[in-house]
N, C-alpha and C positions, 0 to 999 in steps of 0.2 A: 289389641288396637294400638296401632302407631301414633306417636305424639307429634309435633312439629321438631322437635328435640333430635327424635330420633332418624327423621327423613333429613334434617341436618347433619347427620354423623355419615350417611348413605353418599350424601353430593361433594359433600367437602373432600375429601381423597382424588373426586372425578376430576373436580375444579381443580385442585391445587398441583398439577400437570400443565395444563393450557395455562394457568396464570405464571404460573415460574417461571415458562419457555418467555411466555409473552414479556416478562422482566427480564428476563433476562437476554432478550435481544434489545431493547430498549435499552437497555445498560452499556452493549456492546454498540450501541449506532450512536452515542453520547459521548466515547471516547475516543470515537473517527474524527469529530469535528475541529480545526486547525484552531489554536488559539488565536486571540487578537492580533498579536501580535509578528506573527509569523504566515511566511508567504502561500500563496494555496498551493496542492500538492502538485496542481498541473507547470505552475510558476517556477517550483525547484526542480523539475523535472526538465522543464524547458529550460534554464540556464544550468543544470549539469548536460544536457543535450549542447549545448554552446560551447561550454568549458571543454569536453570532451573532443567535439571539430576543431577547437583550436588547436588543441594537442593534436590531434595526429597528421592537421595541417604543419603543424613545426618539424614533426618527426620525416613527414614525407619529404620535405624540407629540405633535413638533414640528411635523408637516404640517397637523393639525384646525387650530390658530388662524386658520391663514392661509386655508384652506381658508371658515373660516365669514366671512371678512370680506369677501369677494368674493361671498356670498350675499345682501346688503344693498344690493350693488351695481348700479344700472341697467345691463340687459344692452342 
């Protein structure tokens, strides 16, 4: 005859699979979230998205000069 004891040594190994996963995505969704202090990720995304038009706005910029003085030039 099975005691309560022992139908506990039967379920705990089953459980103790689903409860790990289940902590340990909880654990992993805890360290996605932005601290106080610091901008949300859509915010740093969007001004290196800025930073980055700006620069190739400058470059582009920089390329016309060169670009029209090789049009003057005998091909």
């Amino acid at each position: 005859m099975r005691t309560r004891k022992d139908n506990l040594l039967y379920i705990l190994p089953v459980l103790a699979c689903p409860v790990g996963m289940g902590l340990m995505m909880w654990f992993m969704m805890r360290g996605k979230r932005p601290a106080a202090g610091q901008p949300s990720p859509s915010t740093a995304k969007e001004q290196e998205l800025a930073r980055l038009r700006k620069e190739l706005e400058a470059l582009r910029g920089e390329q016309t000069p060169k670009a029209d003085l090789h049009k003057g030039s005998p091909a």
